[in-house]
Backbone as a ProteinNet text record, in pm:
[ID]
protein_1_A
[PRIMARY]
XXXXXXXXXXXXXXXXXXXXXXXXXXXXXXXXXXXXXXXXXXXXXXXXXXXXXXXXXXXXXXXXXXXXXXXXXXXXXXXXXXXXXXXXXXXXXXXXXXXXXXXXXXXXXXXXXXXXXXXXXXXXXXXXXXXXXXXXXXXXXXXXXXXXXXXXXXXXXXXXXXXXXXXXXXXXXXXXXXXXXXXXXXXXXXXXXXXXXXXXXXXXXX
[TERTIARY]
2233.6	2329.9	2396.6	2511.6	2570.4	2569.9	2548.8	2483.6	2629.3	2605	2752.6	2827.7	2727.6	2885.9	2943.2	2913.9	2885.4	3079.7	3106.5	3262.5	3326.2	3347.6	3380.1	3551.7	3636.4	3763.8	3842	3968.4	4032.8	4191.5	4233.1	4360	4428.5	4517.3	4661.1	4785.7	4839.5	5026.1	5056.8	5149.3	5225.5	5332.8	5443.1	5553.8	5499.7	5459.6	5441.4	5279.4	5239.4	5061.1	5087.7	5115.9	5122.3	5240.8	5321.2	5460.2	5589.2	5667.7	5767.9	5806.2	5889.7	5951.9	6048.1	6012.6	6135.8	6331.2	6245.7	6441.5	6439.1	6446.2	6438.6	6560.1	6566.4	6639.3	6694.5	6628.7	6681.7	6791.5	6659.2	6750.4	6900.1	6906.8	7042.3	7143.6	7085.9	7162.7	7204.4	7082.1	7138.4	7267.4	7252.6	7352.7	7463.9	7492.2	7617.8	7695.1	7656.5	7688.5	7697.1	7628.1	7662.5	7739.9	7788.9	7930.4	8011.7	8031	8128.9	8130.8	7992.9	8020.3	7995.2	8034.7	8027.7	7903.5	7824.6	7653.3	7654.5	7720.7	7681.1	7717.3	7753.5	7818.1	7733.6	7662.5	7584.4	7439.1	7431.5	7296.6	7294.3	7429.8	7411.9	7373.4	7458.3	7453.3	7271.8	7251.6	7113.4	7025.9	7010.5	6924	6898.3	7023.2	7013.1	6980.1	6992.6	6964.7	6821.1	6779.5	6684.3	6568.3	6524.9	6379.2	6388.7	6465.2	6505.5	6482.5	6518	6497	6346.1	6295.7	6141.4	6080.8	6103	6043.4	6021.1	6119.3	6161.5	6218	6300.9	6377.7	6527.5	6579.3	6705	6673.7	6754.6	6743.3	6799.4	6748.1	6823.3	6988.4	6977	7140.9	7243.7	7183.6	7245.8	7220.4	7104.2	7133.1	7261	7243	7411.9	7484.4	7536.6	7658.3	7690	7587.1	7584.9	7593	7501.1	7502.2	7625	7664.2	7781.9	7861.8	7860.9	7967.1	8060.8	7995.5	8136.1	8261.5	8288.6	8427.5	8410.4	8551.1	8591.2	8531.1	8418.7	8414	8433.5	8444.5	8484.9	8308.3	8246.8	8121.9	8083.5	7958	7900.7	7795.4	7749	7647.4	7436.1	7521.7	7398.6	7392.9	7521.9	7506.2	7447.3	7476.2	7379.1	7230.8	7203.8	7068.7	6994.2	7069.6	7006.5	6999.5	7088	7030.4	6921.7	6917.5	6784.9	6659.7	6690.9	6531.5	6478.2	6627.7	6559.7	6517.4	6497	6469.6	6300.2	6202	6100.8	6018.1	5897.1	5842.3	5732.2	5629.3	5477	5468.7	5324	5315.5	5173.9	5165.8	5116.5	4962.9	4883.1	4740.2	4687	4746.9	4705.1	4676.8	4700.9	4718.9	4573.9	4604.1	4452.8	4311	4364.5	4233.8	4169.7	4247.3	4159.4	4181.2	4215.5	4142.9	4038.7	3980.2	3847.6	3782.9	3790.8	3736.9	3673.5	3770.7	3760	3659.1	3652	3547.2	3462.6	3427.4	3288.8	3220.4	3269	3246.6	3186.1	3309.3	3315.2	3395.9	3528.1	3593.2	3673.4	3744.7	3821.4	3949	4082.6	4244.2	4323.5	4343	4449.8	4551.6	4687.6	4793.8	4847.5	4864.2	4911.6	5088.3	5182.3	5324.2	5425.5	5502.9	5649.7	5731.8	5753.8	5913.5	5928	6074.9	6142.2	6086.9	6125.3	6073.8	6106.4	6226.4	6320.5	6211.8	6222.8	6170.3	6037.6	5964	5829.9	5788.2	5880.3	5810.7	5881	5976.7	6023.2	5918.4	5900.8	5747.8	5642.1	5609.4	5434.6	5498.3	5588.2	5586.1	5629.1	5724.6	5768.3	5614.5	5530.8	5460.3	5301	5301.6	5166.6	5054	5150.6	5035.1	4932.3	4995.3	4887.4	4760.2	4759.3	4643	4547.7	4543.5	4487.4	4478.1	4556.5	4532.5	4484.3	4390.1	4318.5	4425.3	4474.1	4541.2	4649.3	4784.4	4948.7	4932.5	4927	4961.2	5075.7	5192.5	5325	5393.4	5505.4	5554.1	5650.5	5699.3	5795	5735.7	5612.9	5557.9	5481.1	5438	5341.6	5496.4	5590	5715.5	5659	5556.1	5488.2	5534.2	5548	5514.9	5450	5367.4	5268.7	5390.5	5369.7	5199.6	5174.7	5236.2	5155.3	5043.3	4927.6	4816.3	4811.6	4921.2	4814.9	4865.2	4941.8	4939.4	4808.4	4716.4	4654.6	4505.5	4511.7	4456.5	4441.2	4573.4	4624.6	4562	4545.8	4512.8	4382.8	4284.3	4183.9	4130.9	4161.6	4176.1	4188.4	4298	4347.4	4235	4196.3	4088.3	3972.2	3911.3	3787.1	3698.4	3693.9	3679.6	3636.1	3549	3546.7	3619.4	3684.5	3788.3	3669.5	3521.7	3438.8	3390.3	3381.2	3399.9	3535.8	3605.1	3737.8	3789.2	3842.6	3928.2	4071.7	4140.7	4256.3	4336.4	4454.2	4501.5	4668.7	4717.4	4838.7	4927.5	5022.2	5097.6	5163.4	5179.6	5229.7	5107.5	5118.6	5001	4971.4	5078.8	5055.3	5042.3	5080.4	4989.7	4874.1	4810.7	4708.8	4605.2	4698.8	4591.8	4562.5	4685.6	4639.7	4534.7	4566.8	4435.6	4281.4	4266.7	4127.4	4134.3	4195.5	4166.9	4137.6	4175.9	4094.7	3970.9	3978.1	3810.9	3801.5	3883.6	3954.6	3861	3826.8	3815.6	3935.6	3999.3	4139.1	4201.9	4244.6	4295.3	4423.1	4485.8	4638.9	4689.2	4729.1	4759.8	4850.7	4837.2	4958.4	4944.6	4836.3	4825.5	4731.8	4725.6	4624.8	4488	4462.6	4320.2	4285.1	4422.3	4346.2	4300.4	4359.2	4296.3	4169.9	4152.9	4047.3	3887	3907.5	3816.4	3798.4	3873.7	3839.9	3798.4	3788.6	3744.6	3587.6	3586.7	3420.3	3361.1	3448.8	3363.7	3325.4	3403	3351.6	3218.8	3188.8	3109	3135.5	3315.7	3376	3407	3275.2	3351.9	3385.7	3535.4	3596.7	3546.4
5898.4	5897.9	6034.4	6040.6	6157.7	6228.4	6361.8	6434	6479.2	6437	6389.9	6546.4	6632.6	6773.7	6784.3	6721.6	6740.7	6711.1	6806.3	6777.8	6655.5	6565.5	6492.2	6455.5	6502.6	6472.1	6585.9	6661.5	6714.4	6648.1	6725	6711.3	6808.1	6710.3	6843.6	6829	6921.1	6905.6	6908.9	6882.3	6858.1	6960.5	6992.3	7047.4	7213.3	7315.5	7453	7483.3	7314.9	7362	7364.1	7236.3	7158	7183.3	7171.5	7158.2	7242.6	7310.6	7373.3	7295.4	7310.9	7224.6	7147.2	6985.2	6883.9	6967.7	6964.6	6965.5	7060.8	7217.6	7315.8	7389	7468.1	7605.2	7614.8	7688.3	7766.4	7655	7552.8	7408.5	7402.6	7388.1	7370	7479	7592.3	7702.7	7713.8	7680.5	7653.2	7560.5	7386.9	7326	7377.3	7459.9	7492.8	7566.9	7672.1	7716.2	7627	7579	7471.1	7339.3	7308.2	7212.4	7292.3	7393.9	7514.6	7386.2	7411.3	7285.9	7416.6	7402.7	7501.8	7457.9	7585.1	7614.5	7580.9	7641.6	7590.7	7487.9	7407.5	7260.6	7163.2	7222.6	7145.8	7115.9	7293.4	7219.8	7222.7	7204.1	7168	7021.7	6916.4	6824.2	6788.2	6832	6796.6	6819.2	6900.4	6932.3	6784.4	6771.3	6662	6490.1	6502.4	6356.3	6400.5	6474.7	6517.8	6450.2	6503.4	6430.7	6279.2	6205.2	6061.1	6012.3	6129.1	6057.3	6087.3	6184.8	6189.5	6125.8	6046	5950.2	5792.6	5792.5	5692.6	5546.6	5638.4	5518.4	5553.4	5613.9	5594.7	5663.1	5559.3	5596.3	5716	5791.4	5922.3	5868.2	5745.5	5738.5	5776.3	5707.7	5683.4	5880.7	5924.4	6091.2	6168.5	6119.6	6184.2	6136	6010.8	6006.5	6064.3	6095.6	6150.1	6290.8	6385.7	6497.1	6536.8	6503	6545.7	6386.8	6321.8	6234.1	6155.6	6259.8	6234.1	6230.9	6318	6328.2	6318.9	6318.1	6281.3	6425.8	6372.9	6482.7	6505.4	6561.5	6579.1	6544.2	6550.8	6429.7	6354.1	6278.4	6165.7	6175.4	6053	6115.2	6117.7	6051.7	6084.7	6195	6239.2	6405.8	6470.9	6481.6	6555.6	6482.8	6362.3	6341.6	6416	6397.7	6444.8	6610.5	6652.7	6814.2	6827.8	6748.7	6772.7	6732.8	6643.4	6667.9	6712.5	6798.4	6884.2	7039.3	7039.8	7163.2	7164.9	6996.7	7049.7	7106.1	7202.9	7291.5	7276.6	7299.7	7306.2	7463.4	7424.6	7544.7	7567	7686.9	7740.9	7729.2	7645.7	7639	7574.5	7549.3	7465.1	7320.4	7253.3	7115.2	7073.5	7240.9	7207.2	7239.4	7364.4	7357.3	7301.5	7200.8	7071.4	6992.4	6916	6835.7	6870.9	7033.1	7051.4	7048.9	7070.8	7071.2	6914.1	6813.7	6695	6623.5	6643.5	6642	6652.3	6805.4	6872.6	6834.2	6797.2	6733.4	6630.1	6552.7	6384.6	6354.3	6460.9	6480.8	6327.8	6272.4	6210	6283.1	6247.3	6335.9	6252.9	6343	6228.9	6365.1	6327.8	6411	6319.1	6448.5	6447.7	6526.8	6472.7	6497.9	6459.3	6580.4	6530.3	6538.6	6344.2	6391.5	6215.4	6233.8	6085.1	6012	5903.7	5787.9	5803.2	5850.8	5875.2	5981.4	6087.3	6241.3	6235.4	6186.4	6188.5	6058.4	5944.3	5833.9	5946.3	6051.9	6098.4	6196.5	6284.9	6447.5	6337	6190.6	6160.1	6132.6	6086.2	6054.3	6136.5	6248.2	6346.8	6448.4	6442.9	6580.1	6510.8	6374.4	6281.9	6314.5	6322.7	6358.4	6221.3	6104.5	6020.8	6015.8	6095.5	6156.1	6231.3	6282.5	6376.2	6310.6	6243	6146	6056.1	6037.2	5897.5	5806.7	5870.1	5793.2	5902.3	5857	5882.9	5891	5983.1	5921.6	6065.8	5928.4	6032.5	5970.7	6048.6	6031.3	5921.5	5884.2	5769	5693	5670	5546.5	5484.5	5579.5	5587.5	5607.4	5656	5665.6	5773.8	5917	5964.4	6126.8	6190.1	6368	6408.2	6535.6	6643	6724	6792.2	6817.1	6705.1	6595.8	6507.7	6439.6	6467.2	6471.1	6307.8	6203.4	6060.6	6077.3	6152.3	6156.4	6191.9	6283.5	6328.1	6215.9	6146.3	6056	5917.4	5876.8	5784.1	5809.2	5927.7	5974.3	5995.3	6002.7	5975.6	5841.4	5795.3	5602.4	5575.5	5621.1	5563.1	5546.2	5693.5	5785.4	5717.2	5672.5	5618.4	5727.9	5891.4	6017.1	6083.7	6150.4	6169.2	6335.8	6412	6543.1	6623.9	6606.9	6721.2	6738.5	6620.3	6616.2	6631.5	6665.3	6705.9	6839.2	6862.1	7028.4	7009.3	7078.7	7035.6	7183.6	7171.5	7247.2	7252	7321.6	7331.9	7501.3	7535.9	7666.4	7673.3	7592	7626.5	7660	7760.4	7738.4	7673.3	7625	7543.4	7435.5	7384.3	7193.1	7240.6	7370.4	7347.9	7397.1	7471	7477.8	7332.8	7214.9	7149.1	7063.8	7084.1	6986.4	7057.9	7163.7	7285.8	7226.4	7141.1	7101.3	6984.3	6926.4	6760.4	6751.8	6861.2	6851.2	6942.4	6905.5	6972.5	7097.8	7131.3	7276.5	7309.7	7375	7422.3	7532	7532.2	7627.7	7662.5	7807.2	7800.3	7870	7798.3	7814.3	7936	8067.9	8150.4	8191.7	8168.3	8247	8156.2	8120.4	8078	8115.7	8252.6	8341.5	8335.6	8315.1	8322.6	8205.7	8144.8	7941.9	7933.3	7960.7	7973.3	8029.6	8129.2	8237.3	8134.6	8125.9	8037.3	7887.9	7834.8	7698.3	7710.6	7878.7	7909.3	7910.5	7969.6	8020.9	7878.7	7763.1	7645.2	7586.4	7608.8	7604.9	7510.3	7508.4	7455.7	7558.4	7565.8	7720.5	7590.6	7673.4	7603.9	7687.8
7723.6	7612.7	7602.4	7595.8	7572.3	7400.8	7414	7323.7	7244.4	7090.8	7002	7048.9	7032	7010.2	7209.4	7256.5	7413.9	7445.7	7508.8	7573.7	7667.8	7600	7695.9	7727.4	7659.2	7718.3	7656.5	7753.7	7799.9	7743.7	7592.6	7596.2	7633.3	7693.3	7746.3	7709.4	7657.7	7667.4	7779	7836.9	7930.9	7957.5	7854.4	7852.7	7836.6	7921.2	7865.1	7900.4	7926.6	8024.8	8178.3	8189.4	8316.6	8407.7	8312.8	8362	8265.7	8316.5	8249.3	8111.7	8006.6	7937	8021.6	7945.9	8001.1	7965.1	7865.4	7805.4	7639.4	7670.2	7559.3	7587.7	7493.9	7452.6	7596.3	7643.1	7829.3	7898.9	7913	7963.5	7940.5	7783.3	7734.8	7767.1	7759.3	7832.5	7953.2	8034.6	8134.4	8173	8110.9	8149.6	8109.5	7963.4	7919.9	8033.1	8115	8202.5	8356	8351.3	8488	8480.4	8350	8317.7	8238.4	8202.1	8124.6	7986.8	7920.2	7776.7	7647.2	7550.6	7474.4	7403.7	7385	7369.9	7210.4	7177.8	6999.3	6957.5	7016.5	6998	7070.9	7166	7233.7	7157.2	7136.2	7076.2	6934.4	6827.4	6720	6765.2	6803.4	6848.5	6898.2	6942	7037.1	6932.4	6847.6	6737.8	6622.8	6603.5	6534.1	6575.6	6739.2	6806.4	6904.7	6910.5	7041.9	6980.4	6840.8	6785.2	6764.7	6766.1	6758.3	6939.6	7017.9	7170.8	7199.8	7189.4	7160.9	7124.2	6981.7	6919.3	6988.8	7073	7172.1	7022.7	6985.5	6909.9	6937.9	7051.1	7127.1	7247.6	7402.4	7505.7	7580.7	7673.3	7754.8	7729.9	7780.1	7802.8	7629.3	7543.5	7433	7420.2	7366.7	7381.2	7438.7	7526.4	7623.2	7573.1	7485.7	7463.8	7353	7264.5	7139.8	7141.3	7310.6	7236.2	7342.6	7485.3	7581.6	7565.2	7627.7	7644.9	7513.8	7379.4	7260.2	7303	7431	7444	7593.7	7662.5	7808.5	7874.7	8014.5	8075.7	8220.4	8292.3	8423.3	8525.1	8458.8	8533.8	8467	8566.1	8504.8	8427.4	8338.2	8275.1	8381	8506.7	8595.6	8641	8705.2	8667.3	8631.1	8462.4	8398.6	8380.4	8371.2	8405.4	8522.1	8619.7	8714.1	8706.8	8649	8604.6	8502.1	8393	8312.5	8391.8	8492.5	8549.9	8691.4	8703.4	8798.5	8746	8578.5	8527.2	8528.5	8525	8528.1	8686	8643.1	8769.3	8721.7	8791.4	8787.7	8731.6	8628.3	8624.6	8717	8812.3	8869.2	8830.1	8936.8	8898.8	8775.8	8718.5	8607.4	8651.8	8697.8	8725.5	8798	8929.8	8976.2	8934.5	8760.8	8741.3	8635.4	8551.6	8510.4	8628.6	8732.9	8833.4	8865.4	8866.5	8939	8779.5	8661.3	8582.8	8537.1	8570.8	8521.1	8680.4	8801.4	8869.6	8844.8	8849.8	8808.8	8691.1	8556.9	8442.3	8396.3	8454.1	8469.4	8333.8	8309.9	8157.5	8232.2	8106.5	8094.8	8034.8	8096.9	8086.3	7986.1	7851.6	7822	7802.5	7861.3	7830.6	7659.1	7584.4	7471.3	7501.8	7488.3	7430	7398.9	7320.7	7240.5	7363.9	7416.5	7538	7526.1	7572.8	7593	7694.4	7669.5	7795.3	7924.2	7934.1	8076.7	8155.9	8099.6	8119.4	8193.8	8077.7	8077.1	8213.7	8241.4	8318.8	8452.3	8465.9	8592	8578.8	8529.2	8547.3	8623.3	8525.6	8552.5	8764.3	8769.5	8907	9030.1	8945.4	9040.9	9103.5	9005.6	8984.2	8982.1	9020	9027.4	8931.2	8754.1	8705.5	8631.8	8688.8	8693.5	8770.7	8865.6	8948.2	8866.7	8807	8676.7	8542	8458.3	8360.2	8353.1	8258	8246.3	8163.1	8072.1	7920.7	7954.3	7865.6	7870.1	7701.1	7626.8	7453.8	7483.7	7397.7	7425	7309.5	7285.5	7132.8	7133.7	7278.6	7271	7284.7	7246.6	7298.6	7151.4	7095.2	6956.9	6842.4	6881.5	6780.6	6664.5	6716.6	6620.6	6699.4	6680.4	6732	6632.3	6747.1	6709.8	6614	6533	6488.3	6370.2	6369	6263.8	6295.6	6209.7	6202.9	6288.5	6240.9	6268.6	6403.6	6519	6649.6	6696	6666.6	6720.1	6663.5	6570.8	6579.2	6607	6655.4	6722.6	6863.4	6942.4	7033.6	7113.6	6983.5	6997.6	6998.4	6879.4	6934.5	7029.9	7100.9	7210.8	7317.5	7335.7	7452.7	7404.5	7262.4	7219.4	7245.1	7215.1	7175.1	7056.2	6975.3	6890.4	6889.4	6819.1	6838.3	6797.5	6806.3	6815	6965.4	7038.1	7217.5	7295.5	7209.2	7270.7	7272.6	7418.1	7409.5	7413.5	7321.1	7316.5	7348.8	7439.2	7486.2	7469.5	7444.8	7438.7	7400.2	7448	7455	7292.9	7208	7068.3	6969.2	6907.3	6828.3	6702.3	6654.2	6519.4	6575.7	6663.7	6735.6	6774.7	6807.1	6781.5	6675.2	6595	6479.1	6404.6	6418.1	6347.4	6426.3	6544.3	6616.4	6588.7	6540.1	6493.5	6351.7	6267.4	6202.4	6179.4	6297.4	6304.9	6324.5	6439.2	6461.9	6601.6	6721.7	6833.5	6833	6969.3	7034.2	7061.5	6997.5	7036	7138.2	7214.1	7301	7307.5	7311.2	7308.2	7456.8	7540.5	7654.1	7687.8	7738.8	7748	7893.7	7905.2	8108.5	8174.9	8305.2	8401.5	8325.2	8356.1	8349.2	8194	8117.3	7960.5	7921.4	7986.1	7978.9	8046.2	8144.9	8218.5	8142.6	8101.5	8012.3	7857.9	7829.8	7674.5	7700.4	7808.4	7912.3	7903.4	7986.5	8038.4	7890.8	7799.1	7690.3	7596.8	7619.2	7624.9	7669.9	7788.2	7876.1	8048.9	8055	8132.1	8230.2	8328.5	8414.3	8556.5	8592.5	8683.6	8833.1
[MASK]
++++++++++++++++++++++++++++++++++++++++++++++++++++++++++++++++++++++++++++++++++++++++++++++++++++++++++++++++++++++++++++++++++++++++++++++++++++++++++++++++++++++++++++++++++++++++++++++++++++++++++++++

């Protein structure tokens, strides 16, 4: 029988652990300059429709028409799809060191994050992070984002987990203070080696 305070599953963000952000700040900067679209217009626009495409209660496509294709543009809107998702990148060693963690363990993976349906079904396949996940709890799917409390308990449901056997990991620190208040071992992701060290001090040495 496994022993109640005993670690058994491994949450992760996705966007800022695993993998670069899908679609932030930089992103948008970036495209403004690689379609000459004006930046404060872009992301007034995006500010006000982006948490609605997250939520997955409107599609990538409908986003674009709302936050670029309001008006006539000299590309398509696959175009720019295809530029928002060639912005995500691995982040460096992370990926492989919960795979060896979740080996050595026998943890179960559930990626926890705020991203659209489009985004998130292109990262899990570009970047095989279904290879590493047991469970997907994502905000377009639950129609919920972090940091509200019933995501992160929706999440545990999901995993069938109690958040005192859970490490929860993520690069913002108020998603995870509130997960240190569910119950969560909380971790705030800023480097390889500092993740690593607060893992061991878990008792998860990789």
């Amino acid at each position: 029988m496994t022993e109640p305070g005993a670690i058994r599953a491994l949450f992760l963000d996705v966007g800022g652990v695993l993998l670069t952000n899908a679609w932030d700040e930089e992103a948008l900067q970036r495209a403004a300059r690689e379609f000459d679209l004006d930046l404060d217009e872009l992301r007034a626009r995006h500010t006000l429709v982006h948490g609605t495409y997250e939520l997955g209660k409107i599609s990538l496509a409908d986003y674009l028409r709302h936050v670029v294709f309001h008006t006539p543009r000299t590309f398509s809107l696959e175009d720019f799809a295809a530029f928002m998702r060639a912005q995500s990148e691995i982040v460096p060693g992370m990926i492989e060191l919960f795979a060896g963690l979740k080996r050595q363990y026998g943890l179960k993976v559930v990626m926890v994050s705020n991203e659209g349906r489009e985004l998130m079904d292109h990262r899990k396949v570009q970047f095989r992070l279904d290879e590493l996940a047991d469970v997907f709890v994502v905000s377009c799917h639950l129609h919920l984002r972090k940091p509200d409390p019933d995501f992160y308990h929706a999440a545990l449901d999901i995993a069938q987990v109690q958040a005192s056997q859970a490490v929860y990991v993520d690069d913002r620190a108020l998603l995870v203070e509130v997960a240190r208040e569910i119950g969560f071992r909380g971790i705030q992701h800023t480097s390889l080696a500092s993740t690593r060290t607060a893992l061991a001090g878990l008792g998860l040495v990789a």
